[in-house]
N, C-alpha and C positions, 0 to 999 in steps of 0.2 A: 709782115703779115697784113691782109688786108683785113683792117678792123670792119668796115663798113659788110663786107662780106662773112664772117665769123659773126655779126648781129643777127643774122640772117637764122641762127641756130636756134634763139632764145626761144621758151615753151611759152605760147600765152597761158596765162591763171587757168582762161576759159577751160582748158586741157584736162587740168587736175579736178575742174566742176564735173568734166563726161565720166571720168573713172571714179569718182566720189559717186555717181548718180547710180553706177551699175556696181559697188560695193553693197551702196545703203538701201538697193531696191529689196524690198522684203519678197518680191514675186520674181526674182532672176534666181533662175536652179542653181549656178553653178554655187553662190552664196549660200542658198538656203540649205544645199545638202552639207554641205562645210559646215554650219554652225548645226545642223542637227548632229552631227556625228557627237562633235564639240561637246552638246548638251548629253550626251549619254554621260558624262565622265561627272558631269558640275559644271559652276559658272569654275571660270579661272582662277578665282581665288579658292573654291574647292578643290581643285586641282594640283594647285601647289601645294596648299596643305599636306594633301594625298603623298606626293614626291617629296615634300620634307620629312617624312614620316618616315616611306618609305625607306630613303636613302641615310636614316640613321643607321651608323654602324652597328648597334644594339638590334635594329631589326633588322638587317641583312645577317647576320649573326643568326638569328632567329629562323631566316630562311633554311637556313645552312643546316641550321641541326633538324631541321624535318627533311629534307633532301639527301644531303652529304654528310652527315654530322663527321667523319673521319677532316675532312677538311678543316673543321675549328683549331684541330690543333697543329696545321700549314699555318695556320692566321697566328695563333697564340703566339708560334716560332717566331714568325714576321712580327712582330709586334717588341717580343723579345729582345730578336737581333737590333732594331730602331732604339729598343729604348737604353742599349748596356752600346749605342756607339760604335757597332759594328764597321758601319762601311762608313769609307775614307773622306774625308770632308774634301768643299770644294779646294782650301786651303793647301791641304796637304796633296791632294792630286797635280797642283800645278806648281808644287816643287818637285814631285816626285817626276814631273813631266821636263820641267825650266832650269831646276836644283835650288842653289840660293839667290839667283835671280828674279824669281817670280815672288820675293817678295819687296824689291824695289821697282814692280812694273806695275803698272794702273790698268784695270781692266774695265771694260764699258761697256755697263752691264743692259744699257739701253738698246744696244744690235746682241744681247745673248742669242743663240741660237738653241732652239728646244731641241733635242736628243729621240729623235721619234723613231718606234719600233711596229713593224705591221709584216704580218699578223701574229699578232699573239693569240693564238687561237684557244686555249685550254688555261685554266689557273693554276696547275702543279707546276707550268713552266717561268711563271710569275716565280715560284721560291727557287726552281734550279737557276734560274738569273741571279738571286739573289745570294744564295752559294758561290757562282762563278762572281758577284761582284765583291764578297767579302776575302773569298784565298786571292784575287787578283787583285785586290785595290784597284778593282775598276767601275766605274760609275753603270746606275740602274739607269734607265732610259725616263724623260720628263714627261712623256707622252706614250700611250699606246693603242692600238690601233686593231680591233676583232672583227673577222668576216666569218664568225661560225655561227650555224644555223640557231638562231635565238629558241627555239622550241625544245633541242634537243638539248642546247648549255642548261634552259631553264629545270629540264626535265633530271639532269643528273648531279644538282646542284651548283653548277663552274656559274651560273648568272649573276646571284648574290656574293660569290665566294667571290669573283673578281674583283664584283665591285669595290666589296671589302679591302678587298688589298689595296685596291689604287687607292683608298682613303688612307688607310694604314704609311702608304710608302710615301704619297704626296704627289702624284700623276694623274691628268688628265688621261680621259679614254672615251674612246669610241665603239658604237655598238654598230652593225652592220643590220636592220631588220628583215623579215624574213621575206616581205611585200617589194619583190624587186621582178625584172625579167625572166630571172632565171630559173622563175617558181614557175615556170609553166605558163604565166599569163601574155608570153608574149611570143607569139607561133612564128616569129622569124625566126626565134632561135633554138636552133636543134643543132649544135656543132659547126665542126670546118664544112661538111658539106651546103650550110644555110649560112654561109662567111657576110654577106650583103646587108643581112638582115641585121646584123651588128651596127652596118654605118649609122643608123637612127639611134643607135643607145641601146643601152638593157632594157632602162623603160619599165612604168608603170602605166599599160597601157588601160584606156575606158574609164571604170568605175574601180579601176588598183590604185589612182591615188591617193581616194578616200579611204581604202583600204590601209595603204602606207597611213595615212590620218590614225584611224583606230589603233593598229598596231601599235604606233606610238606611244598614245597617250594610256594605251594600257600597261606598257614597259615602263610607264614615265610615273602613272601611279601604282603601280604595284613595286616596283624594285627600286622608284629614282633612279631610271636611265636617264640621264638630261640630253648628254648628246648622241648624236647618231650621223650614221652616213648619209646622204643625200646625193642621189644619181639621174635626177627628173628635174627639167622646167617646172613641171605643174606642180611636183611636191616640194620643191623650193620655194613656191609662192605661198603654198600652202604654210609651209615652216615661218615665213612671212608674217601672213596675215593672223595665225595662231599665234606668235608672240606679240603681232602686236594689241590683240584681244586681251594679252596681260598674261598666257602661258610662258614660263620661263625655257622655250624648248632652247637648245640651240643643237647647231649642224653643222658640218665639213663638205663640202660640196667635192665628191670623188673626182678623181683623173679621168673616169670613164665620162663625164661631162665635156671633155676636149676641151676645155678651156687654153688656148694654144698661143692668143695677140693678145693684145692692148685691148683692142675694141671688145669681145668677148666679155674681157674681164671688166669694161666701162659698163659694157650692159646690164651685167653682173650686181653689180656696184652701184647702179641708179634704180635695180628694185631694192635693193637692201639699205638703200637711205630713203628714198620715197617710201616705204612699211617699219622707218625706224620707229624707236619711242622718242617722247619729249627729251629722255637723258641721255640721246645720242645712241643707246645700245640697240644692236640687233641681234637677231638667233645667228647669222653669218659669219662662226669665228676660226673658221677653217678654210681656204680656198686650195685646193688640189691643183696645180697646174698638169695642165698634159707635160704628158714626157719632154717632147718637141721643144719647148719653150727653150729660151736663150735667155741670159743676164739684164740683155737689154730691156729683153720685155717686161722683165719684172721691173728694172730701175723706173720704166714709164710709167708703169700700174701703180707704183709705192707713190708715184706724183701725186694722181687722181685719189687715191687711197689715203690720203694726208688731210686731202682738201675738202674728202666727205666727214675728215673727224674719226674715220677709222685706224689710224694706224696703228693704236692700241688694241681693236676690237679684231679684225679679222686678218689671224696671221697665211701669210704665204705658205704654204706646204708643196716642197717640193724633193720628187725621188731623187735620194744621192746614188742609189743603187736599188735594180730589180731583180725579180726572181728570173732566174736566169733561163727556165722554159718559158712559154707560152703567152706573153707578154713584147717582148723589144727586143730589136735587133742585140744581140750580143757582143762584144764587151761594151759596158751602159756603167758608167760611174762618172758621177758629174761633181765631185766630191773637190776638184779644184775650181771649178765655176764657183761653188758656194765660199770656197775662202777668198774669193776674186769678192765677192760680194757683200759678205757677213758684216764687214766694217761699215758700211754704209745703207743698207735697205734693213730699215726696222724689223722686228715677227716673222723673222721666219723659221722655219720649223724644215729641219734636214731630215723624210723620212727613208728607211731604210727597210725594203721589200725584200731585199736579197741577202747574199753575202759577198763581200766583193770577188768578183768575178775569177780574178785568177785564184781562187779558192773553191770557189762554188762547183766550177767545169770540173774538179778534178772527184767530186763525189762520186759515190756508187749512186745515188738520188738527190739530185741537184734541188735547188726551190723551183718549185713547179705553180704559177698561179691555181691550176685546177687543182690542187691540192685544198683549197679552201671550200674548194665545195662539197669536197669525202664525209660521209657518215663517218665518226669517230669507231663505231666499231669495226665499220669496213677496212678501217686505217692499221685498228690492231690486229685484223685477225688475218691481213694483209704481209703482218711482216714490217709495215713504215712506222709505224712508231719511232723507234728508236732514230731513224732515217730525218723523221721532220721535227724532232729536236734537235738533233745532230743541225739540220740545217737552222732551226732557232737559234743556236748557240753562233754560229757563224752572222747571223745577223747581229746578233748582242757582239761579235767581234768587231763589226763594221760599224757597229755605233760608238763604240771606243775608238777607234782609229777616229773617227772625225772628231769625236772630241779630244784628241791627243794633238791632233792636226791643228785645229783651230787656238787650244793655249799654245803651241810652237810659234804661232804668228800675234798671240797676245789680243784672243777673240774670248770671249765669255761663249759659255753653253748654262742649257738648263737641265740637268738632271733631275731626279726622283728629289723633292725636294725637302720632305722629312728624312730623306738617309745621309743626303750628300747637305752639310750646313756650311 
């Protein structure tokens, strides 16, 4: 390697003085409308208050019984089944998997792999999971993942009730917000016939990032939503420079971001350490790889990802399986790549969009991504109900197959982690 030429790369200081100049200018828009927004909610330490409030179980509880009050006693159940022992410890799973093997074998719990399910779109299917995990002695999923219209969850209680439960079981989750492309604000896209207008993104196009802003921080104080999707350049900055103001947001940066090489994910990765805090942490604890990606590219990325001090902070997420319409070529299970890997690239997180494929084709209604975008009562009064839990269930099948896969070969996973101890 020519070192004299790799010198050549180095950023002078002076660099970080022009981008400090146009942070701190009091008279540049793009800052001044960002921290007005900011100021509607409080200074940041308002703000977290607001979210820790929020996101007590006592008051998401409280949400419930003015919305949904029938759902309290979904939670009461969930709460029940956690505290009498129900579902199967991580112990007992991987005899049940290895026999008496798996307790002379060492498992290393530093490459676990998180168990991620998306989308879980409604919270009645949070307890039929949880049904299917106590008669199968099969594991809750460590992560979950919601792309349903936040207005309308809010409006019929599933927003607090969710969140409930992910406190309850012991899982991370994701909210999808409602300020995306797909709301109308972005006039490329109108379907297959406007196909081009996709290559840019979904997109928060003009004055929808500040929008995506507000959203936010009104989910964030009212319910303690902390994390959320993130599908924009600008509202990744945005997510950014709001934590680094001292808001506790954090975010997953989606597959619709293309993030597909190395370099992407560099670029990626040098705003989320240039906007970190003093303690190393940033909002960026999720990275979506594109589909496309290969093994290789993440073993590179895990390099640079080491050497910014994140390898703890921002896990890899990548599809082991998709919904099998309208998304990616078909048959897409990449579920042996991940055991190629699991043992050596830290955080990552195997999500599971579909149900694996030679199961999914043979449905009368397969997983369909545009399924995420249905009105819930269009869903029922449709006939799919029963249809897109049916295909729920097949995803919670696919999320056991990889964790059955991964103790076969003596890999750690992370499940629901007040059920599975």
């Amino acid at each position: 390697m020519d070192k004299k030429l790799q010198n050549l790369l180095k950023i002078p200081t002076s660099r970080l003085e022009d981008i400090n100049n146009v942070l701190l200018d009091p008279e540049m828009t793009v800052m001044s409308e960002f921290l007005e927004v900011v100021a509607k909610y409080g200074s940041p330490e308002e703000i977290n208050r607001q979210a820790a409030e929020a996101s007590k179980l006592s008051s998401l509880r409280q949400r419930v019984s003015e919305s949904n009050p029938v759902y309290l006693k979904d939670l009461d159940w969930l709460i029940e089944q956690r505290d009498a022992g129900a579902f199967i410890s991580v112990a007992d799973y991987r005899r049940k998997v290895l026999g008496e093997k798996a307790d002379r074998m060492s498992f290393d719990d530093d490459f676990a792999v998180t168990l991620e399910i998306s989308a879980c779109q409604y919270f009645p299917w949070v307890n039929e999971a949880a049904k299917w995990s106590i008669e199968e002695g099969s594991l809750m999923p460590g992560r979950f993942i919601k792309v349903r219209k936040m207005k309308e969850q809010e409006a019929d209680g599933d927003l607090p009730a969710f969140a409930a439960a992910m406190q309850i079981i012991g899982a991370s989750f994701v909210e999808t917000l409602d300020t995306k492309g797909t709301d109308g604000s972005n006039v490329h896209l109108g379907g297959p016939e406007t196909i081009t207008g996709y290559f840019g993104g979904v997109g928060q196009p003009n004055e929808y990032a500040l929008k995506w802003l507000d959203e936010y921080l009104y989910y964030y104080t009212n319910y303690g939503i902390r994390q959320v999707l993130n599908v924009n350049p600008g509202t990744v900055l945005l997510g950014y420079l709001l934590h680094r103001l001292g808001v506790d947001i954090e975010f997953k940066i989606s597959v619709f971001m293309g993030n597909d090489n190395p370099y992407a994910a560099l670029w990626t990765l040098i705003g989320a350490k240039l906007f970190s805090r003093d303690d190393g942490s940033s909002p960026l604890i999720g990275f979506n790889w594109s589909n496309s990606v290969n093994n290789q590219c993440m073993e590179i990325t895990a390099e640079f990802r080491k050497s910014f001090g994140f390898e703890d902070v921002v896990r890899f997420e990548h599809h082991i399986v998709e919904t099998w319409k309208s998304i990616v070529r078909q048959p897409y299970n990449r579920r042996d790549e991940l055991l190629e890997i699991a043992d050596h690239v830290a955080n990552i997180s195997a999500k599971h969009e579909g149900g694996d494929p030679e199961i999914d084709q043979t449905r009368e209604h397969p997983t369909d991504i545009l399924d995420y975008f249905r009105d819930k009562e269009e869903i029922i009064n449709s006939g799919d109900w029963d249809h897109l839990t049916l295909n729920f269930h097949d995803k919670f099948d696919a999320i056991n197959r990889t964790a059955w896969e991964l103790t076969e070969k003596g890999l750690s996973f992370v499940a629901a982690q007040n059920l599975h101890r």
